[in-house]
PyMOL CGO cylinders between C-alpha atoms (Angstrom):
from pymol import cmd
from pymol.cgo import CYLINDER

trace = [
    CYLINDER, -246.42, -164.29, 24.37, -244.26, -163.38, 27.56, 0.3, 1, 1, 1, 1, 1, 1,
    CYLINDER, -244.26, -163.38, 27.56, -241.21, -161.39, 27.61, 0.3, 1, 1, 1, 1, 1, 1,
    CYLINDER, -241.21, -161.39, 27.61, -241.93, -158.71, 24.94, 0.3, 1, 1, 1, 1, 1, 1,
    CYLINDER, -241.93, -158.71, 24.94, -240.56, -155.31, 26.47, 0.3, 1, 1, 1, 1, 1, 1,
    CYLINDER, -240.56, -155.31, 26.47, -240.74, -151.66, 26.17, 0.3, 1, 1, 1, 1, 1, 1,
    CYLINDER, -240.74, -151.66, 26.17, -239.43, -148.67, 28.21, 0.3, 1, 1, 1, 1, 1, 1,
    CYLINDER, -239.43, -148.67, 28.21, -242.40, -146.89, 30.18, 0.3, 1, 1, 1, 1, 1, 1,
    CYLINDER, -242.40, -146.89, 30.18, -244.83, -145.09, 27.74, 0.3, 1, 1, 1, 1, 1, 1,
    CYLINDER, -244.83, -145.09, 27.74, -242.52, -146.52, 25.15, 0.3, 1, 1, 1, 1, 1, 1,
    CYLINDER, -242.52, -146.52, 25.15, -242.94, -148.24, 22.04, 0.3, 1, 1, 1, 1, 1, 1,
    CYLINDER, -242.94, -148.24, 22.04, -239.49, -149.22, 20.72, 0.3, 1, 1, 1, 1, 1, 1,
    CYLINDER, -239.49, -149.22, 20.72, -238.49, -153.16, 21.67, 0.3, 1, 1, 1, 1, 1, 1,
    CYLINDER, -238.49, -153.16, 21.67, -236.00, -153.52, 24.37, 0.3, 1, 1, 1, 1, 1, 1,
    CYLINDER, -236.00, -153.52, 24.37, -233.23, -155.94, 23.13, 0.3, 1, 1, 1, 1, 1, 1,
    CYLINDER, -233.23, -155.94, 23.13, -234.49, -158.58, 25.86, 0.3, 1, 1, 1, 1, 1, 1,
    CYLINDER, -234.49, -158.58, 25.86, -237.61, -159.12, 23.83, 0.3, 1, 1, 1, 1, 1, 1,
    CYLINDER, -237.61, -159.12, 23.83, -235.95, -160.30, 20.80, 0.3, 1, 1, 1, 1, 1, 1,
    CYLINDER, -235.95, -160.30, 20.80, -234.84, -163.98, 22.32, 0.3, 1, 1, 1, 1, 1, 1,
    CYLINDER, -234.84, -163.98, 22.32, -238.94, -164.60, 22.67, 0.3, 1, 1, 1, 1, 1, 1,
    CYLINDER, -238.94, -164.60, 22.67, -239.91, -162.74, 19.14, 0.3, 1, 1, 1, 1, 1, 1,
    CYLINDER, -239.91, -162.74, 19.14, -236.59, -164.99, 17.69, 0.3, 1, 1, 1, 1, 1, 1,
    CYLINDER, -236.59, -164.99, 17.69, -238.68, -168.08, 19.04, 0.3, 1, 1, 1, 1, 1, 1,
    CYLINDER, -238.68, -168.08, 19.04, -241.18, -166.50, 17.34, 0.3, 1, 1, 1, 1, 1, 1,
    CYLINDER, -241.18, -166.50, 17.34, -240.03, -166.28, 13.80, 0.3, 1, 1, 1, 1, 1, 1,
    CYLINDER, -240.03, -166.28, 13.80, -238.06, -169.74, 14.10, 0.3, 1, 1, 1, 1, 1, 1,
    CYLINDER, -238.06, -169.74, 14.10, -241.84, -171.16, 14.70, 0.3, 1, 1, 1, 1, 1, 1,
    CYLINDER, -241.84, -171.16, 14.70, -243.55, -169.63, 11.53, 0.3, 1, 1, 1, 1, 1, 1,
    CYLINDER, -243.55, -169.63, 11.53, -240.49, -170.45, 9.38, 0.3, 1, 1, 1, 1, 1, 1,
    CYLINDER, -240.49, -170.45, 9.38, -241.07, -173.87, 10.62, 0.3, 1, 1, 1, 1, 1, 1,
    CYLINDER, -241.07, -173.87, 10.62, -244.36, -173.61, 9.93, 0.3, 1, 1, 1, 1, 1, 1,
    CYLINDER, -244.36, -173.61, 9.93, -244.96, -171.46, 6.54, 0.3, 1, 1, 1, 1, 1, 1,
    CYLINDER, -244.96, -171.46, 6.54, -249.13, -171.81, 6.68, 0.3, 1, 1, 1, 1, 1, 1,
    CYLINDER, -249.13, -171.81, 6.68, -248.91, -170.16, 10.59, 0.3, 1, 1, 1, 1, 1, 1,
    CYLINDER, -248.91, -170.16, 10.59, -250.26, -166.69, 10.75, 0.3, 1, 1, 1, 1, 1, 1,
    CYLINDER, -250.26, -166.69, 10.75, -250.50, -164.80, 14.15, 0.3, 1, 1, 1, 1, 1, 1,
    CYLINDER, -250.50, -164.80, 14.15, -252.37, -161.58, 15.40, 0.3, 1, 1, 1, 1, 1, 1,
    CYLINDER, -252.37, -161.58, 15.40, -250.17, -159.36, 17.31, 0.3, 1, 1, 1, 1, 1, 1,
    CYLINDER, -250.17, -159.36, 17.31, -252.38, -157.22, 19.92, 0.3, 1, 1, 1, 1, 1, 1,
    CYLINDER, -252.38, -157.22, 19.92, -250.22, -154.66, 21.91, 0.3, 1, 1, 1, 1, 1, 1,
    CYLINDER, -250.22, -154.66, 21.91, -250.61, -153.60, 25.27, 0.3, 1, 1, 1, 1, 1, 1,
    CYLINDER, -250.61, -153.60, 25.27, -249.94, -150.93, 27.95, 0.3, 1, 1, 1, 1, 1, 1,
    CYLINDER, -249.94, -150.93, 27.95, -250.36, -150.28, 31.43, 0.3, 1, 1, 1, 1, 1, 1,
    CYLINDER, -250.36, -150.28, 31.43, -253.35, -148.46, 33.31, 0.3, 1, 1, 1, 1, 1, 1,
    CYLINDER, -253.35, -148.46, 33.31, -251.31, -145.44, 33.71, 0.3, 1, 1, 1, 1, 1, 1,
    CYLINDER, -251.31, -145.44, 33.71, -251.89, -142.27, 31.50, 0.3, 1, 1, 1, 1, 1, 1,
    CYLINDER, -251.89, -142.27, 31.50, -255.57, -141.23, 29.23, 0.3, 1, 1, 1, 1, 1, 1,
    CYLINDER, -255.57, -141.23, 29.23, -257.44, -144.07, 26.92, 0.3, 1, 1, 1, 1, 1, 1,
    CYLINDER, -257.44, -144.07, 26.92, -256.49, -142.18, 24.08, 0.3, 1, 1, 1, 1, 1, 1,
    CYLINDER, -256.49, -142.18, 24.08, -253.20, -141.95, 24.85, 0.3, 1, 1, 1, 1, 1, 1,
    CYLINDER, -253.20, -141.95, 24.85, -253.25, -146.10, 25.77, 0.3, 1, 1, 1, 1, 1, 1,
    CYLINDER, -253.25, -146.10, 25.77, -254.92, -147.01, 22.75, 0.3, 1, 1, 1, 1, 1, 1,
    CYLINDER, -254.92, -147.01, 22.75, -252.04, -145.13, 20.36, 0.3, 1, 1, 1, 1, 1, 1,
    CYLINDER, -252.04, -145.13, 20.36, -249.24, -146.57, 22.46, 0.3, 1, 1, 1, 1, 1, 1,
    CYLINDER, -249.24, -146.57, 22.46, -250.79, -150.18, 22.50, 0.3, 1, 1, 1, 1, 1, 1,
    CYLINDER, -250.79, -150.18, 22.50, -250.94, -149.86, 18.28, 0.3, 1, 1, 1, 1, 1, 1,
    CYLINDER, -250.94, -149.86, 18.28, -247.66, -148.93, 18.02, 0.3, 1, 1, 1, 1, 1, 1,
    CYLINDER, -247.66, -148.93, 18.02, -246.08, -151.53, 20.49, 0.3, 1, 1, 1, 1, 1, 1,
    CYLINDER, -246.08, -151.53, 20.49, -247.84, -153.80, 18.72, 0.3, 1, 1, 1, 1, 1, 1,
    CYLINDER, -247.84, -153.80, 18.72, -246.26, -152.12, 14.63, 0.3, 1, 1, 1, 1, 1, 1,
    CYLINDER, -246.26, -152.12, 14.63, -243.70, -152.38, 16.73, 0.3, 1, 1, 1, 1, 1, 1,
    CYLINDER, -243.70, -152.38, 16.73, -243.44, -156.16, 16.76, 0.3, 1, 1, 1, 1, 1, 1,
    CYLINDER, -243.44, -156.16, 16.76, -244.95, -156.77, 13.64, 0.3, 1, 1, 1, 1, 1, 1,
    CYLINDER, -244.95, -156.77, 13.64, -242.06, -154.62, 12.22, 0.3, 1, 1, 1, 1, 1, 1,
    CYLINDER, -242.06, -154.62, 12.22, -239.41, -156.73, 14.18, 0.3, 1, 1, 1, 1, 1, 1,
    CYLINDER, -239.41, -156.73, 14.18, -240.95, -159.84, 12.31, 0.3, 1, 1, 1, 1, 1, 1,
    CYLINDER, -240.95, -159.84, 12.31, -241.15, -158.68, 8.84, 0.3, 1, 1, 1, 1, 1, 1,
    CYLINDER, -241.15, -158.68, 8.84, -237.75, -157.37, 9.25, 0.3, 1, 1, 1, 1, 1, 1,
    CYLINDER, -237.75, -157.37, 9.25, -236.84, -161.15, 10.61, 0.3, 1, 1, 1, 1, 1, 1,
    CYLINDER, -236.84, -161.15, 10.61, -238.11, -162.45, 7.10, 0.3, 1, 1, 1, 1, 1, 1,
    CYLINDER, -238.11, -162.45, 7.10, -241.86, -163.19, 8.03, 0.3, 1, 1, 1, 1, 1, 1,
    CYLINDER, -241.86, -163.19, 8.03, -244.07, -162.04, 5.40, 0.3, 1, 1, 1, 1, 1, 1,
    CYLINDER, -244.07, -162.04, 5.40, -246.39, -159.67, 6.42, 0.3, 1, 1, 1, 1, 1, 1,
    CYLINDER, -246.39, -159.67, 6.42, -249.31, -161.45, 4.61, 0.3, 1, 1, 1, 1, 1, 1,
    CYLINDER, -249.31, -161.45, 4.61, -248.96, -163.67, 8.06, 0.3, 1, 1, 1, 1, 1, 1,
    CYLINDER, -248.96, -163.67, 8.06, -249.50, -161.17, 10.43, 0.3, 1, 1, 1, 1, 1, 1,
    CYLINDER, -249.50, -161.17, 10.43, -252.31, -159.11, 11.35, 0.3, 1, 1, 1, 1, 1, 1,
    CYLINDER, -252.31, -159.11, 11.35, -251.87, -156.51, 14.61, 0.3, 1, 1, 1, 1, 1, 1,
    CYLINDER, -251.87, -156.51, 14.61, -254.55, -154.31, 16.07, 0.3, 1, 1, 1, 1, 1, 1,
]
cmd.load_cgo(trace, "trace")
């Protein structure tokens, strides 16, 4: 997915992300067998460890958006 945004060595969604994730969750409602993995990112900037921490929490970060959207979190998986 495109469009999913966070502040600089952030890991709370900016509001423009939720159009994309709202795609998102209209997709797996219309499709209740549909699971996803949801694998978060960051930029080169700043220590591995440091990356790897942000990257899971970015990506709690959306899995929390779509659990709180009414996705069951039996259909996700995020690393």
């Amino acid at each position: 997915m495109e469009n999913i945004y966070f502040e600089t060595d952030k890991y709370k969604l900016l509001p423009e992300s939720f159009t994309e994730l709202n795609k998102l969750v209209n997709i797996m409602k219309e499709h209740p067998s549909m699971t996803i993995n949801i694998k978060g990112h960051t930029d080169s900037d700043g220590g591995t460890d440091h990356n790897q921490i942000l990257s899971e929490n970015r990506a709690n970060s959306v899995h929390d958006y779509l659990v709180n959207q009414g996705i069951d979190k039996s259909r996700l998986s995020h690393e």
